[in-house]
N, C-alpha and C positions, 0 to 999 in steps of 0.2 A: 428467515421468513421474508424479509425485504428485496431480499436479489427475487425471489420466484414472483412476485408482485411487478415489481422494475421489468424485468425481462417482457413478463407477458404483456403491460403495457408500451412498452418500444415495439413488440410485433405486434399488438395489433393495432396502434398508429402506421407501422410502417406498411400493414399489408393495407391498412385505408388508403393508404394515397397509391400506393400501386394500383388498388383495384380506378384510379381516378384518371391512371395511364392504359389500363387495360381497355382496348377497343373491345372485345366482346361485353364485359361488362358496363361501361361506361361508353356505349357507341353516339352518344352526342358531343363529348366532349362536357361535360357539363363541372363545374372547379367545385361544386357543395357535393356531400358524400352525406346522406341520411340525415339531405335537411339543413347540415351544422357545414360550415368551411371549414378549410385545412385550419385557421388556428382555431376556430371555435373546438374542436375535435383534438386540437393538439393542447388546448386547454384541459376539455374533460380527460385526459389523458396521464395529465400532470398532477390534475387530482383524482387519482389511479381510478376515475370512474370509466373510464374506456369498454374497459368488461362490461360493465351493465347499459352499457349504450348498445353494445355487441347482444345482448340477451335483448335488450327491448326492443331493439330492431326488427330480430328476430320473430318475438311474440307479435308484431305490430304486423309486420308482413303474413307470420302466420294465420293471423286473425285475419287478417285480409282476403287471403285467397281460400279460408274457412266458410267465412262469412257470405260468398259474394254471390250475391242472387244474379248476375250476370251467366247467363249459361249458352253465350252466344260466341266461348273460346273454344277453341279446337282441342283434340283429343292432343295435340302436341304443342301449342302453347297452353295446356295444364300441366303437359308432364316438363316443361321450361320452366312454369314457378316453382311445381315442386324440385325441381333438379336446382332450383336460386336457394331456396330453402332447407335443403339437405345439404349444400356448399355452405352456407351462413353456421349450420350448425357444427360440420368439422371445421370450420375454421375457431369456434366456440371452444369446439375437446381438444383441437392442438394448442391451443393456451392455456387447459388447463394441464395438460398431458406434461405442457412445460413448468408450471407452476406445481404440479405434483413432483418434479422429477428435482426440481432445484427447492424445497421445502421438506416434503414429506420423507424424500429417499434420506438425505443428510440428518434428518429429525430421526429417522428409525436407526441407520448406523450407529449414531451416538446413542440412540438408546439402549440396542443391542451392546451395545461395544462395555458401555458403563455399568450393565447388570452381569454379564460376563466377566469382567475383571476388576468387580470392585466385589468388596471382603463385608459387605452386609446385603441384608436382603430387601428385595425390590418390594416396592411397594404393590398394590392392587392399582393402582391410578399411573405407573410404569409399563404397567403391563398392557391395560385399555389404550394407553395412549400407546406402545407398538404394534399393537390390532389393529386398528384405525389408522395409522400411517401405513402400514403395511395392506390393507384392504383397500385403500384411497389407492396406493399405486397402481394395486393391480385392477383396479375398476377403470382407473383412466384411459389404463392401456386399450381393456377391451372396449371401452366406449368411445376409444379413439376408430378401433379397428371396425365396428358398426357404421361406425358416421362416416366414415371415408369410402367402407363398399358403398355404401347406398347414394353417395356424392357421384361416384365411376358410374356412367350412364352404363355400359358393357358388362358389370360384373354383379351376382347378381347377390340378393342383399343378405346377409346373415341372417338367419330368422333367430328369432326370439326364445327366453324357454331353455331347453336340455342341451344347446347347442352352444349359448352363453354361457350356458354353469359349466358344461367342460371346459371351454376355452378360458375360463376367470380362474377354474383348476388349475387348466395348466400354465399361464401367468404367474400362479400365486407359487406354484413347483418352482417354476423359472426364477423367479425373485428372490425364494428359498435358497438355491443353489448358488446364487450369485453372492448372496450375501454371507450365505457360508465361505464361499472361497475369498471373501475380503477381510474372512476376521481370522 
């Protein structure tokens, strides 16, 4: 449970200061990222609250250009903050996509693997808990795969509804498969 936490805090420290080299996003040059400097950032970082700097960020900026009775931007700088906004967010699900995959996956094998070849019977609270590990991965996936189309200005966005429940189907087939051929 500590590596999927570790991991996801070293990238999204490390994609901070990238984005702090990135000229399209940081075209001032400016050394603070969301307010906080590289240690202040590499502080909350340490005390694994990196992610919820990452979510509040988020919500602050979303509120932002929710909010903003300025309506004197262009039909193409709105569609730039949303396009900042929908980037902020996959960058959100690819951390969790990794914290699901180095948690959740190893939490479900072992759990599969121990009700499979152990000589009693599983509990009720065995079972919930390989649901919910199993459900978590394959949620991550497609809500990695949502946030990512609608991040690509060119490609056009997943819509919502009948078209996620197949595609969370066929993840959760996919997962099935995979984990059957490891045990």
């Amino acid at each position: 449970m500590l590596t999927g936490l570790l991991v996801s805090q070293i990238f999204s420290y490390a994609w901070y200061i990238d984005d702090t080299n990135d000229i399209f996003i940081n075209p001032n040059g400016k050394t603070t990222i969301a307010g906080l400097s590289k240690a202040g950032l590499g502080t909350l970082h340490l005390l694994c609250l990196g992610i919820f700097t990452r979510y509040y960020q988020l919500l602050k900026k979303g509120f932002g250009v929710l909010w903003r009775s300025d309506h004197s931007l262009t039909r193409e700088e709105h569609r730039e903050k949303h396009h900042t906004l929908f980037c902020m967010a996959t960058d959100l699900s690819m951390l969790k996509l990794f914290e699901s995959f180095l948690e959740s996956v190893p939490q479900l094998l072992l759990q599969v693997y121990v009700i499979l070849f152990s000589h009693r019977e599983a509990s009720i609270l065995q079972y919930l808990s390989m649901v919910f590990s199993f459900l978590s991965t394959a949620w991550a996936l497609v809500d990695y795969r949502r946030c990512l189309r609608r991040s690509l200005p060119r490609i056009s966005e997943m819509p919502s509804g009948l078209p996620t429940v197949v595609y969370l189907l066929y993840k959760l087939g996919t997962i099935t498969s995979l984990l059957s051929s490891l045990l």
